[in-house]
C-alpha positions as CSV (number, residue, x, y, z in Angstrom):
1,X,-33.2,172.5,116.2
2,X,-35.0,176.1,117.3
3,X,-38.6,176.8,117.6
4,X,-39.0,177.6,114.1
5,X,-37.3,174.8,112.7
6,X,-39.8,172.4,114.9
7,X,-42.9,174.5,113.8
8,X,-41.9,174.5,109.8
9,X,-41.3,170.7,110.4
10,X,-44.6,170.0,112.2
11,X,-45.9,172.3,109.4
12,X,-44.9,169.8,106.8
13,X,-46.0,166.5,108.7
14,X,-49.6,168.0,109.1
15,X,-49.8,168.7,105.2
16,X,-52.1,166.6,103.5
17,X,-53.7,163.5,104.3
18,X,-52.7,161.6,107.1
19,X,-50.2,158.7,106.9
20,X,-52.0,155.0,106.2
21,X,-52.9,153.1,109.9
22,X,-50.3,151.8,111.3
23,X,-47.5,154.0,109.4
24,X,-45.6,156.9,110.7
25,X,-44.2,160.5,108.3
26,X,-41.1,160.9,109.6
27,X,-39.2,164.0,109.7
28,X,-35.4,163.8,109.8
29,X,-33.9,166.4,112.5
30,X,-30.4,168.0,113.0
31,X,-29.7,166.0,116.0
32,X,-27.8,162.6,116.1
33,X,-27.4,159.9,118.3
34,X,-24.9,156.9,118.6
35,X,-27.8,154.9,116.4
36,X,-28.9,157.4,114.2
37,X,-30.6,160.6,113.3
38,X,-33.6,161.8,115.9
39,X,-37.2,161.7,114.2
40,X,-40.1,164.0,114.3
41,X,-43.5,161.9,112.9
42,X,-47.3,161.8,112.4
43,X,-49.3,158.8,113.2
44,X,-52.7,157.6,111.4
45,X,-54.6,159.6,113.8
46,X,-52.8,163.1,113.4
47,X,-51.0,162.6,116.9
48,X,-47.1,163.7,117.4
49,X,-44.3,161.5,117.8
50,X,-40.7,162.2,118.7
51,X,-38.8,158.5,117.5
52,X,-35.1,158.4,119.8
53,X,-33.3,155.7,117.9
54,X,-31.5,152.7,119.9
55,X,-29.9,149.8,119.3
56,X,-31.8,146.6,119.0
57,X,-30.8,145.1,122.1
58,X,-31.7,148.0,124.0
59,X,-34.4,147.5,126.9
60,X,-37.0,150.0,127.0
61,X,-39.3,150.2,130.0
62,X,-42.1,151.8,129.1
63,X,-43.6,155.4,131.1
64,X,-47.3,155.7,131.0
65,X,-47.1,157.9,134.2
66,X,-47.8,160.9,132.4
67,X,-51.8,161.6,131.2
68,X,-50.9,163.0,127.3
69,X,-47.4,161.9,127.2
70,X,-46.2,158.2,126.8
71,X,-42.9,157.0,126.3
72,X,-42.5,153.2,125.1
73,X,-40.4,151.3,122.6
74,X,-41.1,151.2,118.9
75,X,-40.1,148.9,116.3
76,X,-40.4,149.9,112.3
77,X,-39.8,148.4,109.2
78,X,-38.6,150.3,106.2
79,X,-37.8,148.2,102.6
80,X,-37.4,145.2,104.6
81,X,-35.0,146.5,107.9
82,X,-36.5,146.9,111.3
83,X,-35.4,150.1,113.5
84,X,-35.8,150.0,117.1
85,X,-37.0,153.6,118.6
86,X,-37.8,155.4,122.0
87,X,-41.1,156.9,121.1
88,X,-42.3,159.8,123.2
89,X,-45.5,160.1,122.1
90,X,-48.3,163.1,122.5
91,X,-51.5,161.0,123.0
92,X,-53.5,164.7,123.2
93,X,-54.0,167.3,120.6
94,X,-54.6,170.4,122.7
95,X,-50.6,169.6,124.5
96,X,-49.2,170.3,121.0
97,X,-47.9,173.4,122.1
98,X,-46.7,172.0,125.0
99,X,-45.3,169.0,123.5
100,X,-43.1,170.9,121.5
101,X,-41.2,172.7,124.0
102,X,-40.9,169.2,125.7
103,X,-39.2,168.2,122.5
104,X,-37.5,171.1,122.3
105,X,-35.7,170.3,125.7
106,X,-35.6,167.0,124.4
107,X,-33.3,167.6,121.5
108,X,-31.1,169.8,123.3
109,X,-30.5,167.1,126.1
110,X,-29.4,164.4,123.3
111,X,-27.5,166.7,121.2
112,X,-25.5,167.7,124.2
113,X,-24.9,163.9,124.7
114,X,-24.1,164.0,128.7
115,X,-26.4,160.9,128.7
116,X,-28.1,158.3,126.9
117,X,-31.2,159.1,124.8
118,X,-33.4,156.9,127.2
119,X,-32.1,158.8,130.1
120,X,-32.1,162.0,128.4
121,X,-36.1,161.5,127.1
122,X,-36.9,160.2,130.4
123,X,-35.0,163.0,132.9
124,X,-37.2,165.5,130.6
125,X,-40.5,164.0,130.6
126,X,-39.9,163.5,134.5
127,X,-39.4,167.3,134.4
128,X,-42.3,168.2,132.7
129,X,-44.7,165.6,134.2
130,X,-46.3,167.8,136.6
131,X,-47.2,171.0,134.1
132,X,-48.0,168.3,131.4
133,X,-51.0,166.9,134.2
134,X,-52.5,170.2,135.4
135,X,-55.8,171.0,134.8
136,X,-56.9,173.8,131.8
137,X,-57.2,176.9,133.2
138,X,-60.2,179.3,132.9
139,X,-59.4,181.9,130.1
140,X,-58.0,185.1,130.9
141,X,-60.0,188.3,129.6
142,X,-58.9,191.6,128.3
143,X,-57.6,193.6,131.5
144,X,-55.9,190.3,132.7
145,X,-53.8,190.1,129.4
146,X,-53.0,193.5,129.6
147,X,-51.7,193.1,132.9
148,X,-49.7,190.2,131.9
149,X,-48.6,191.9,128.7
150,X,-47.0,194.3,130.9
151,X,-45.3,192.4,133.1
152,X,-44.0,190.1,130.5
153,X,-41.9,193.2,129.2
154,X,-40.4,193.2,132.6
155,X,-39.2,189.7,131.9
156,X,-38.1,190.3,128.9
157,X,-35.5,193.1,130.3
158,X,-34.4,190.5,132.9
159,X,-33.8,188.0,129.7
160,X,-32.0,190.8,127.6
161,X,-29.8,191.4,130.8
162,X,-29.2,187.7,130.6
163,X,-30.3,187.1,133.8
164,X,-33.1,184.1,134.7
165,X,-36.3,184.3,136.3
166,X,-35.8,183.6,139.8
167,X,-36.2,187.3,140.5
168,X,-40.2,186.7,138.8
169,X,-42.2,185.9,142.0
170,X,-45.2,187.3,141.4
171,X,-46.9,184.0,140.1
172,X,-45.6,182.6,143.6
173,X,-47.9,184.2,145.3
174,X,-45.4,187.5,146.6
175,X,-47.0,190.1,146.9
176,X,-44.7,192.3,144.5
177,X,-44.1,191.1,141.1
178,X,-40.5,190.9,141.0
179,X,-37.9,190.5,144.1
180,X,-34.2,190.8,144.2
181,X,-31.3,191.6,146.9
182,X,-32.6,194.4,148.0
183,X,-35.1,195.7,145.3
184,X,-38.9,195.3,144.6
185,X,-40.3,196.1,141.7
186,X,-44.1,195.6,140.8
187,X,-45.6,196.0,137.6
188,X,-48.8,197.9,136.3
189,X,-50.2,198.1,132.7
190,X,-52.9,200.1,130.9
191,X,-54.9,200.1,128.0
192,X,-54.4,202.9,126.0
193,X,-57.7,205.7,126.4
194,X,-57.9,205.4,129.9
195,X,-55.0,207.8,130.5
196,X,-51.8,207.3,132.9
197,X,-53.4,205.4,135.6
198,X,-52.1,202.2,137.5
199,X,-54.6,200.4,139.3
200,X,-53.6,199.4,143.2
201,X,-54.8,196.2,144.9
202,X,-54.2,196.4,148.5
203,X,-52.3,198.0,151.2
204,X,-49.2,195.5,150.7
205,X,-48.5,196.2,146.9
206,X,-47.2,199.8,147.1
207,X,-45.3,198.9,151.1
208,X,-41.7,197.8,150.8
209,X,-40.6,195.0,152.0
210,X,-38.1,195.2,154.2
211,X,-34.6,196.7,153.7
212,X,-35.9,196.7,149.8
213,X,-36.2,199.7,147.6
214,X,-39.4,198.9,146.0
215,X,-40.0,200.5,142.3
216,X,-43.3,200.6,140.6
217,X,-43.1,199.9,136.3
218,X,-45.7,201.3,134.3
219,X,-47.2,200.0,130.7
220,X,-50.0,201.9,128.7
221,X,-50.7,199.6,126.4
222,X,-52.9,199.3,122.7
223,X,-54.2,196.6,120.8
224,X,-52.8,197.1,117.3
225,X,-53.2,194.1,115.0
226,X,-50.7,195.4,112.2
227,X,-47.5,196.0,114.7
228,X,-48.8,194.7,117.9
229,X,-47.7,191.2,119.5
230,X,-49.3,188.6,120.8
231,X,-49.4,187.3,124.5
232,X,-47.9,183.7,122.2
233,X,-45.5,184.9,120.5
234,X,-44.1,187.0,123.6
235,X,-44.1,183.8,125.2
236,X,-42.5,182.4,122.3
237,X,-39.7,185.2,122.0
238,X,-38.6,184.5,125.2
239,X,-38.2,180.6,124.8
240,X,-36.1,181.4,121.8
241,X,-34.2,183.8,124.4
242,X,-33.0,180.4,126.3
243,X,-34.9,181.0,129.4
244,X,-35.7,177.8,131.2
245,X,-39.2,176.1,129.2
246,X,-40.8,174.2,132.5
247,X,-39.8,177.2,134.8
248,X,-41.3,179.9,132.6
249,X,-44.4,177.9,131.2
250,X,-45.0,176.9,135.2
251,X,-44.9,180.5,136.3
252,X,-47.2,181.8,133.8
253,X,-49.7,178.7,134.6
254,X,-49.4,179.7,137.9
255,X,-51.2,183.6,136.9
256,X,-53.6,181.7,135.0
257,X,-52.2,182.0,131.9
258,X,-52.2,178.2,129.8
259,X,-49.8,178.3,126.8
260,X,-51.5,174.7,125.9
261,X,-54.3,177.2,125.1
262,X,-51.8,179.4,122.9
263,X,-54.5,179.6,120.1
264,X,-57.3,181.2,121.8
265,X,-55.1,184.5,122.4
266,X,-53.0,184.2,119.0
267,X,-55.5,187.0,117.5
268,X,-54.9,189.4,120.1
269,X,-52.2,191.8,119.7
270,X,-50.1,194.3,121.8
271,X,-47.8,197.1,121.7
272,X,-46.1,199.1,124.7
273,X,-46.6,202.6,123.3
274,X,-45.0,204.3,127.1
275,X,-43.4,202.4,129.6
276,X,-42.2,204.4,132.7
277,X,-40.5,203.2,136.3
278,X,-41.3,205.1,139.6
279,X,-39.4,204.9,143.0
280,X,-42.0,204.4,145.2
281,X,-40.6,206.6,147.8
282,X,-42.1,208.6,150.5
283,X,-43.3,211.4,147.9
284,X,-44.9,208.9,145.5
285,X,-48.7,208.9,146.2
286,X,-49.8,205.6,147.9
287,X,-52.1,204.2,150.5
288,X,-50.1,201.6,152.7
289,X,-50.9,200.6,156.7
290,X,-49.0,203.6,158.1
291,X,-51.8,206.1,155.9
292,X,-54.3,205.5,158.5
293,X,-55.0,206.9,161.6
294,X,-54.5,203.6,163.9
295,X,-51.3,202.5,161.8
296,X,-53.5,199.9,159.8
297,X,-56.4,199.4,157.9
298,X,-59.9,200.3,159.9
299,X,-61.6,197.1,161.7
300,X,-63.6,194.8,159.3
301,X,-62.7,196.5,155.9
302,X,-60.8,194.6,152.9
303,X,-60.5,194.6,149.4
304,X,-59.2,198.2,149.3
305,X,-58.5,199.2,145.5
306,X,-57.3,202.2,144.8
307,X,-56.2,204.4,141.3
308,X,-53.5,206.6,141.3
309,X,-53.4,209.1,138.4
310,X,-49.5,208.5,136.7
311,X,-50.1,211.7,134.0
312,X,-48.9,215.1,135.6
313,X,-45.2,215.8,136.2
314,X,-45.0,214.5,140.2
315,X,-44.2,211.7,140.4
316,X,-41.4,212.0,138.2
317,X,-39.9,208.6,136.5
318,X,-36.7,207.6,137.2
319,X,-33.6,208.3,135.1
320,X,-32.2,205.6,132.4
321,X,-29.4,204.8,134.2
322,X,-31.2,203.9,137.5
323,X,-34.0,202.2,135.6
324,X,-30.9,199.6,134.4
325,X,-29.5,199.7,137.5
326,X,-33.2,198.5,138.6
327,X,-32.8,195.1,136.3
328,X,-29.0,194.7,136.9
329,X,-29.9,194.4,140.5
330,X,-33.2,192.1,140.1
331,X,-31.2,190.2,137.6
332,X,-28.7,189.3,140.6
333,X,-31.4,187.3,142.0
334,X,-29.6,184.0,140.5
């Protein structure tokens, strides 16, 4: 069951008025187990259930560990026969979006059938425990999602090269955006108007790390409601694209970016209208320790920022080629 089949079905539980208290609408997925068909449902109070069926003499210890997601047995009646469920339930409105890429996971663990559906719900929830518990983040303004709307297309040519997002260590605190065996590659995005300029934070970002080629990636970037996309449904392309739900949604929490929150960017929409990659070599214009006099940064100064202007002919971009050879090589990062 893919993203869009879970949306249209939590689509039709939401319709209309909410199910009488103490009654579940049920939802009937693609996925089986040994005791029947796994359930999507609404409760009384608009809340989201996923319902694991079991056999009746299954024990079910119940997991309360988690603040918004529970997971505890479940007993329904239907014309008269009871039905004995896992229930993983979302006990918090604003995880919805969350809580569907833990079902998501979910489904795809039972369907594969390597375990039980107790072990299968509760290996996942385990899993996701930690991101479900963080705290909201403050949210991110226009230049930040620009930035990020940038470096998300770098992603996305790791997950077209079907490679996985190890190389992505930017939201680890590196200090380069992207790392593999001997590459660098850090990425820069701007809105369109301002011209071909990439803002530099520091004296580490544009300084290679060692025995790496490092490679700058530039963005300019509009907002264009009509053929634009939003920061969401990037983030939602690349779940569809099979890249690992916890790892990805952790990484972007991580740069201050809360896909719980998904709705408060959904109006704002992007387009990559020039994207260009730069060896940062010894002819690309910089500032780095060795620019200085003293081989480092004068005594009691910090916070250098600096703008380099991207829009004449030197530096030149790279080639084609060696701009896939730039991804087939941070893709090897596995």
């Amino acid at each position: 069951m893919n993203s869009a089949e879970r949306q249209e079905a939590w689509r039709s539980l939401h319709a209309g008025e909410p199910p009488r208290s103490g009654e579940f609408r049920v939802f009937e997925s693609s996925v089986e187990v040994l005791s029947g068909k796994v359930l999507l449902a609404l409760d009384a109070d608009g809340l989201r259930h996923l319902f694991a069926p079991v056999a009746p003499e299954s024990r079910i210890a119940a997991d309360r560990r988690s603040r918004g997601v529970h997971l505890v047995p479940r007993s329904l009646e239907e014309r008269g026969e009871m039905h004995h469920f896992i229930d993983v339930a979302c006990r918090r409105r604003e995880l919805n979006t969350l809580f569907d890429q833990l079902v998501g996971d979910m489904l795809t663990a039972m369907g594969e059938g390597r375990s039980s559906a107790d072990a299968s719900c509760r290996d996942i929830l385990a899993r996701w425990r930690s991101l479900l518990d963080r705290e909201p983040t403050a949210k991110l303004g226009l230049p930040e999602l620009v930035g990020l709307f940038g470096e998300l297309q770098c992603v996305r040519r790791l997950i077209d090269s079907h490679a996985g997002l190890r190389s992505w260590v930017g939201p680890e605190g590196n200090r380069h955006d992207f790392l593999g065996p001997h590459v660098a590659l850090e990425a820069k995005a701007t809105l369109s108007g301002a011209g071909r300029l990439a803002e530099i934070h520091g004296v580490d970002q544009l300084e290679a790390p060692d025995g790496c080629d490092l490679f700058l990636g530039w963005f300019l970037v509009e907002r264009n409601d009509f053929t634009g996309i939003s920061i969401p449904e990037t983030v939602e392309a690349l779940l569809a694209a099979g890249v690992d739900r916890v790892e990805l949604l952790d990484k972007l929490l991580s740069i201050g970016y809360d896909h719980r929150a998904a709705d408060d960017y959904a109006e704002l929409r992007f387009r990559a209208v020039e994207q260009r990659f730069y060896a940062v070599d010894a002819r690309f214009p910089k500032i780095v320790r060795g620019s200085f006099t003293a081989g480092d940064v004068p005594a009691r100064t910090s916070r250098l920022t600096y703008v380099i202007d991207l829009g004449g002919d030197d530096p030149t971009p790279i080639e084609r080629e060696r701009e896939a050879d730039l991804f087939t090589r941070l893709g090897s990062a596995r």
